[in-house]
C-alpha positions in Angstrom: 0.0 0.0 0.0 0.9 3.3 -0.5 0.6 6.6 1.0 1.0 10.0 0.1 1.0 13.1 2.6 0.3 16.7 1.7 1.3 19.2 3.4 -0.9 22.7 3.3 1.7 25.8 3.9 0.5 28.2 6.3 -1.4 31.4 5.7 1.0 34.3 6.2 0.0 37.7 6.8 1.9 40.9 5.3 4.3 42.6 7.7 3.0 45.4 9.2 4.7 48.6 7.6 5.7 46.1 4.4 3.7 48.4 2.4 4.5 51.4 4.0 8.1 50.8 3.3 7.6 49.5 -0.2 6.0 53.1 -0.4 8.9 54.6 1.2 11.5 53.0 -1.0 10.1 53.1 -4.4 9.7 57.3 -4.0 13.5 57.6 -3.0 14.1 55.5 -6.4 12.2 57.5 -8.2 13.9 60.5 -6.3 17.5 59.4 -7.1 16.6 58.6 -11.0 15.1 61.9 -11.8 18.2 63.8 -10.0 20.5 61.8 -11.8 18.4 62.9 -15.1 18.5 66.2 -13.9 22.3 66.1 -13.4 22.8 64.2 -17.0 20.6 67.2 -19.0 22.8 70.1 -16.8 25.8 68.0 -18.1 25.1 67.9 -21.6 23.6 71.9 -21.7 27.3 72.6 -20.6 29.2 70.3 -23.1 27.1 71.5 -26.0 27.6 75.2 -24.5 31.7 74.1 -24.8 31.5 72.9 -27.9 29.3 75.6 -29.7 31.8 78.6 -28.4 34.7 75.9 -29.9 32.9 76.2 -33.0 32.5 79.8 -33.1 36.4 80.3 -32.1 36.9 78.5 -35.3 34.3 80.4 -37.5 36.2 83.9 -36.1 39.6 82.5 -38.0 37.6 82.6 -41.2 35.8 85.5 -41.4 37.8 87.3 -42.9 38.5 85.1 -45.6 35.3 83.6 -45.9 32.1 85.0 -44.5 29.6 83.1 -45.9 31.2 79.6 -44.4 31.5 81.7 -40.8 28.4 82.4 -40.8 27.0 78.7 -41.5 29.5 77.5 -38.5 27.8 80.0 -36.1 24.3 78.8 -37.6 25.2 75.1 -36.8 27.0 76.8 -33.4 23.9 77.8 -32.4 21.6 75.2 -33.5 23.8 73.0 -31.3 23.8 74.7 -28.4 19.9 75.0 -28.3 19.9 70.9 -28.7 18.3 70.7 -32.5 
């Protein structure tokens, strides 16, 4: 003969401040993400900031000799440094 036993787990009841502290942690994630967003955009506003006034150092050198191609270098100098 055989026999087979079952075993039926216990009910267990959610800690207390479980949700509370779910709560709690999943705003500081969301806290930490959107700073380090915030951080990442201030970052790249002053890279492209760097790298437009590059580009307008090197559109000064030629326009004397060239106007019309300084003038397209501050264009694209300035489209860069609004983010287009």
């Amino acid at each position: 003969m055989t026999t087979v036993t079952i075993h039926t787990p216990v009910a267990v009841r959610t800690p207390r401040a479980a949700a509370w502290a779910a709560l709690l942690f999943t705003g500081l994630l969301n806290w930490f993400e959107s700073s380090a967003a915030k951080r990442q955009e201030r970052r790249q506003a002053v890279d492209r900031g760097a790298e437009a006034a590059s580009v307008r150092e090197y559109a000064n050198r030629f326009a004397s000799h060239d106007p019309r191609f300084a003038a397209d270098l501050m264009a694209a100098a300035d489209r860069h440094e609004r983010g287009e």
